[in-house]
N, C-alpha and C positions, 0 to 999 in steps of 0.2 A: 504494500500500500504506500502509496507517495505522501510524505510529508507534509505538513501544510504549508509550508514556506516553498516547498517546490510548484505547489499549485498555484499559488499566489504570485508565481513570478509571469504566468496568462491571465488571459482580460477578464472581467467580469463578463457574465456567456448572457450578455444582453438577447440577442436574437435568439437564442435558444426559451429564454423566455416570455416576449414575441410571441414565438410560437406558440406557446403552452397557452398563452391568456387566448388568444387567437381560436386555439382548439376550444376549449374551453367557449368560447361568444360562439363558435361552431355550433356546439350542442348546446348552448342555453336561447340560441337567436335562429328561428330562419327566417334565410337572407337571399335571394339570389344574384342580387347586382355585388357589382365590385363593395369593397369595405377598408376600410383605414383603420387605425388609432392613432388618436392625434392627443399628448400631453403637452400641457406647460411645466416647467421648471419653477422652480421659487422665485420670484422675483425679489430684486433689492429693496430693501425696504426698510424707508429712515426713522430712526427714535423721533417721539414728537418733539418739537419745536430743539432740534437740534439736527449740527448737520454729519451726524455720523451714523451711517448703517446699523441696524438692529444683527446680531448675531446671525450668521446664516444658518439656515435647516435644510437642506434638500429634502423637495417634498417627496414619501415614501414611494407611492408609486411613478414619480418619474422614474427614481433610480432605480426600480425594479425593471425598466425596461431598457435604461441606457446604459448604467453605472457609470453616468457621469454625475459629479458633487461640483459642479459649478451652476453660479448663480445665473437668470435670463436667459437661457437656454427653453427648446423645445424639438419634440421629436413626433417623427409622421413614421408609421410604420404599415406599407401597403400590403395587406395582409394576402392579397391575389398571387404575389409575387416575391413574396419573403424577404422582402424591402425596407431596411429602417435607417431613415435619416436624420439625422442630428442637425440640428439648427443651433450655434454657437453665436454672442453678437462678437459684431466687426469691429475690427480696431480704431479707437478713439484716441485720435492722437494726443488729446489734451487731459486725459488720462495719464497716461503714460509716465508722464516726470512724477506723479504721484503713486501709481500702483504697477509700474515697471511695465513690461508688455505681456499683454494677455496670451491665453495656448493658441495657434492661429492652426487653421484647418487642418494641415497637414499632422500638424502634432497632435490635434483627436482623432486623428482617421488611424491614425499608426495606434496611440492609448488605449481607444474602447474600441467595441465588439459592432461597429456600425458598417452599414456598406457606405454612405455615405455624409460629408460635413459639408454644412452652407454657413453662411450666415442668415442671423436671424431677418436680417430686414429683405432674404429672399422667399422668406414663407408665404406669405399669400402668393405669390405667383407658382410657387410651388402645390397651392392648396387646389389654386382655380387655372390650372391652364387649359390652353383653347382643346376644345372637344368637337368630335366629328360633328356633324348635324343628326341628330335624332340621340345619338347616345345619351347614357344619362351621367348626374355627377355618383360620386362614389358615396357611400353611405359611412358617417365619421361614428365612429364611438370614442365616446370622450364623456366628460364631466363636467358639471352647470361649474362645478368653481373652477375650473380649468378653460374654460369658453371667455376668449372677454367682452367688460361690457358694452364693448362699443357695436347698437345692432349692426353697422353698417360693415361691422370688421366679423360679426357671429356669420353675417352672408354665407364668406367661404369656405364655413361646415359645413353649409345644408346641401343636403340630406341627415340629420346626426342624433344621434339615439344616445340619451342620459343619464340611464336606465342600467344599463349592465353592466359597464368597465369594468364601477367602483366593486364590485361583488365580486366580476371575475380576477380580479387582482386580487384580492382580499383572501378567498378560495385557493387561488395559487400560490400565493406566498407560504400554505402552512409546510408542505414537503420543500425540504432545500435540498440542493443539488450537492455534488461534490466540491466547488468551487465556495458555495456557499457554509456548507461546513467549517470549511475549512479557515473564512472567514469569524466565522464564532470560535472557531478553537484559537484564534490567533487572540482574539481579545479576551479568550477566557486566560492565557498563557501571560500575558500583561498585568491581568488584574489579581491572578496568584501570586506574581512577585509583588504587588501592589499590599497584597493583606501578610505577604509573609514579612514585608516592611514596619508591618504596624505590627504585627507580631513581638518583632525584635524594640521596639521601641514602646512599648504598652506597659514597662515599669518605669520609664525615661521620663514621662509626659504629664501635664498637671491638669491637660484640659481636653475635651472631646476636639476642639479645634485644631490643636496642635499636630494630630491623630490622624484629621482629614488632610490636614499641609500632606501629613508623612507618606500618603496613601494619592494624592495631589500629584504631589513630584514625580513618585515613581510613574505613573500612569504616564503622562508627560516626555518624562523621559526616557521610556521604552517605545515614544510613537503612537500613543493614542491622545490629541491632545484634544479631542471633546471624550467627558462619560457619558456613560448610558444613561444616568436618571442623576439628578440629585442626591447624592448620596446619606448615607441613616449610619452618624456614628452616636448609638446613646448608650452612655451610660447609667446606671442603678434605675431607676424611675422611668427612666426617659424609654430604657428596650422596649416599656409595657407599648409604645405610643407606635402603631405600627411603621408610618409612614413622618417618623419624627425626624425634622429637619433644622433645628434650630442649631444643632451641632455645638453648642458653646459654653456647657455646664465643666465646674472642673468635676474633677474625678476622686478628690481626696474622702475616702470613709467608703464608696462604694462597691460593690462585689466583682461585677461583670460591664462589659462592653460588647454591645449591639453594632457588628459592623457589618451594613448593608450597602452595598460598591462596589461598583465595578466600570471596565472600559469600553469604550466603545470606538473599533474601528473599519473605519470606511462605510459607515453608515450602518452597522450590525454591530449588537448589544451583546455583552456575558448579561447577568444577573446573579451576583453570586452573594451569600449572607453567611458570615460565621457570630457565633457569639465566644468571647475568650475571657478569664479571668484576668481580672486587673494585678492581683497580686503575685500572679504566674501560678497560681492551683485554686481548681475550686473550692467552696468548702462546703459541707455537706448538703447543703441544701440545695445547692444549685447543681452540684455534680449531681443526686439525684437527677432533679429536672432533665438535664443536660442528656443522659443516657436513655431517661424515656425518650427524648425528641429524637436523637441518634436511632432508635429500635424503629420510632414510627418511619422513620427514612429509608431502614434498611428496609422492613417489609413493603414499605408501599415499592421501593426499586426490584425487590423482588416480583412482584406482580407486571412488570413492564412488559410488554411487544406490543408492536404493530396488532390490532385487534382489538385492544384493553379498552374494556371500558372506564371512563374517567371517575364517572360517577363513584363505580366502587373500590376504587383505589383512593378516591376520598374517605369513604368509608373505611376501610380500613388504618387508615389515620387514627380516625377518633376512635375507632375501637382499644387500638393499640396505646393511647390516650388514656384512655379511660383506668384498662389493666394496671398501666402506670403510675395515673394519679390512686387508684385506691390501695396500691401498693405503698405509695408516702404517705394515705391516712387521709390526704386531701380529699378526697372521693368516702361515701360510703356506703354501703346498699349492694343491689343486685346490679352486674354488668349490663345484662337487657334492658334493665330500667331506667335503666342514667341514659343509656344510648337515647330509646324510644321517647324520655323527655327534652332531648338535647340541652341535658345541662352540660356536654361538654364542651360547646359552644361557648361557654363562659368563659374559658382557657385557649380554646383554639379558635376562634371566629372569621378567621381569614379561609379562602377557598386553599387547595392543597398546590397548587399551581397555574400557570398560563402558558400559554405559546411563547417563543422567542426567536426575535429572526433583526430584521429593521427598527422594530419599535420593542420596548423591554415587554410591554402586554399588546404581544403582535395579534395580527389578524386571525378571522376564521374560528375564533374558540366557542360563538355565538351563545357567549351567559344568558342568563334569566334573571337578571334581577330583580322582576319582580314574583320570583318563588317564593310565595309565602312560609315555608321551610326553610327557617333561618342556618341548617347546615349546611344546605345547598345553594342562598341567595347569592354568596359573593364567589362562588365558583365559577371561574373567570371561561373555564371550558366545558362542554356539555358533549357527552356523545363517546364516539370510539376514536380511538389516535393511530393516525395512520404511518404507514413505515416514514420515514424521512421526516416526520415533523420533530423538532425540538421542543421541548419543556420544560420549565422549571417542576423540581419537587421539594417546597418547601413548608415543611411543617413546623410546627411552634407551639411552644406552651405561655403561655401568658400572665404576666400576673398585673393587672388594671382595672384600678379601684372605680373607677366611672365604668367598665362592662362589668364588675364580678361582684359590686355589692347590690346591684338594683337585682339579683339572683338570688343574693341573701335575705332578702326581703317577699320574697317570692314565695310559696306557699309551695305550684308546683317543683320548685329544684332547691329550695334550701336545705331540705329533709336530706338532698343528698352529699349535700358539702358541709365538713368539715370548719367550722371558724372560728373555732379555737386553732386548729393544725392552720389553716392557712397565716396565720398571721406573723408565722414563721418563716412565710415564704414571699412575703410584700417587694423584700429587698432584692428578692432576683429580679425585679424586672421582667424580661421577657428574655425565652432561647429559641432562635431561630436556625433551621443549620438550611440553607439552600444552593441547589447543585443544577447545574445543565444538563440536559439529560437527549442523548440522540435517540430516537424510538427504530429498531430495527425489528426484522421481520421476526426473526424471534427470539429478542431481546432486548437491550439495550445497550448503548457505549456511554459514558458519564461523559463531558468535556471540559469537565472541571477540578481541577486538581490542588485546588487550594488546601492546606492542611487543616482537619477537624478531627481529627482522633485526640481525645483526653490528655494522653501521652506524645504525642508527635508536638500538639500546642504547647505544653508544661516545658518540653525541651527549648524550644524556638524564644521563649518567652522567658527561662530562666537562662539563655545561653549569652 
């Protein structure tokens, strides 16, 4: 099997997927006349009442079809004829002294996976050139927010249907290819030396801040210089918050550190979450914890392939959950009964994973949130995972005083927790261990190799 840095040294297989969305509008559309796809690119776009650029984002599905990450760009792909052209803008000479010289045609035709580079300002005549008499124009799939609004400039779509793209792109992105794999392993490879950094520096440091600097630089410095999401360093209290981002508590007196971060490059996300003792071992209450969330990891990755239902590899989560907590006294009563109440929703409340590709909660997982079954409301994916898609599998115990006392109060699920026991366990905060996970036909490959073993941490952290 080749490496991923050997595969990464070819283009992104733009036209290959083209094709797929193509197929795909095949069987969701019939069509008989000719047919395009035609996207915009992110446009520049200035902070208010200032005159400097807002951060770029290349929008996901352009680079789904071009892998190109520059900004004012668009691309036509004539799907009769396996056609995709890249529309780049043309050089502004008065630019130039300020942002050096742009890629010029030559140098994207040689970079991405296109047959063809224009400049932008040859797209409408590209879109409407002259046609026999009687034939018809080609039929555009594309998107209301990708059309602009100028009607007189929408003209040289029509015929165009706004209807499918977003779906069919959405649907193809869940299996990724080799090239895209490959892609996620590189930035899950980043963002392991990334946490093995703050590993080694997690007795050094007085603040969550300082924590994310250390986690900061390395990312940076290995060549991912945007991350995947905002990253989640909390400390004591703070782990309970799932999506806590204030990052800037110090850390003196506290147990554990919630570090959820990771890289992202060339437009593809890791997602990776470890939790680590601040004083280089846990102590008993959290090492508990710490090993139920490890056990619920290992079995739900034991239930992996291509096939699996998601649903109940959620489920086995909170099973596994449950055994756990009643095992530390937290929990008490019958296992069926705590399930079928879902008091263990108290502790675990988050879904057990999402898709990962482009965006860190990528396409295609089509949740329910409005499942009145609060086990299942925030499960970000529904249904069965097919070979090639990525996953996260990240489970968590929680301990948050705004979800787990309005429980205590509760008639139905107080009976089954423990509050005298819990209040020995306020201080873990919350443990989360979460991993990338490649779904294969039958099995799985992890693509994440950050250290979470008890032992392998206590070493990295005492060394």
């Amino acid at each position: 099997m080749k490496d991923h840095d050997s595969i990464l040294k070819g283009k992104y297989p733009a036209k290959a997927h083209c094709a797929k969305v193509a197929a795909y509008l095949k069987e969701a559309v019939t069509n008989d006349s000719p047919t395009r796809i035609y996207l915009q690119g992110q446009k520049t776009r200035m902070i208010e009442d200032n005159d400097e650029p807002q951060p770029f984002r290349q929008r996901r599905h352009f680079f789904y079809l071009s892998g190109c990450n520059l900004p004012d760009c668009d691309l036509v792909y004539d799907i009769s004829t396996s056609t995709l052209t890249l529309f780049i803008p043309p050089l502004d000479p008065s630019s130039v002294i300020w942002s050096g010289l742009p890629l010029s045609p030559e140098q994207a035709l040689h970079k991405y996976d296109v047959d063809h580079v224009r400049p932008s300002s040859e797209l409408y005549n590209h879109l409407a050139p002259t046609r026999e008499p009687g034939s018809s124009a080609p039929l555009t799939f594309t998107t209301k927010s990708h059309l602009p609004d100028d009607k007189f400039e929408q003209s040289y779509f029509v015929p165009f249907n706004l209807d499918a793209l977003h779906n069919a792109i959405d649907e193809c992105r869940v299996t990724k290819d080799e090239y895209e794999v490959a892609m996620l392993r590189k930035a899950n490879e980043v963002t392991t030396a990334a946490h093995i950094a703050v590993l080694k520096n997690l007795k050094h440091k007085r603040n969550e801040q300082e924590l994310e600097a250390i986690f900061t630089e390395r990312r940076i410095a290995l060549g991912c210089t945007e991350q995947a999401y905002h990253g989640i360093f909390g400390s004591g209290h703070n782990a309970a918050t799932l999506h806590y981002i204030a990052n800037n508590q110090h850390l003196q007196g506290r147990w554990n550190l919630l570090v959820d971060a990771a890289a992202e490059y060339d437009c593809y996300c890791a997602d990776v979450t470890r939790t680590m003792p601040l004083n280089g071992t846990f102590n008993e209450e959290s090492e508990g914890v710490y090993k139920i969330v490890q056990k619920m990891q290992d079995e739900c990755l034991g239930m992996l392939k291509a096939g699996v239902r998601w649903e109940d590899v959620h489920v086995k989560a909170h099973e596994v959950a449950i055994e756990g907590l009643l095992s530390l006294g937290l929990l008490k009563g019958d296992k069926k009964e705590i399930f079928d109440s879902g008091t263990s929703v108290a502790f675990f409340p988050h879904g057990l994973g999402h898709y990962l590709g482009m965006d860190t909660h990528d396409t295609g997982g089509h949740p329910d949130y409005e499942d009145k079954d609060k086990m299942f409301q925030y499960l970000r994916v529904r249904g069965t995972l097919p070979e090639g898609s990525v996953i996260t599998v990240e489970p968590g115990v929680y301990f948050c005083r705004f979800i787990i006392e309005p429980y205590l109060q509760d008639e139905k699920h107080k009976a089954f927790i423990d509050e005298k026991v819990i209040r020995k366990y306020w201080d873990v905060g919350g443990v989360r261990i979460e991993d990338d996970i490649l779904i294969t036909k039958g099995g799985y490959e992890n693509l994440t190799t950050a250290p979470k073993g008890i032992e392998e941490m206590k070493k990295i952290i005492n060394s």
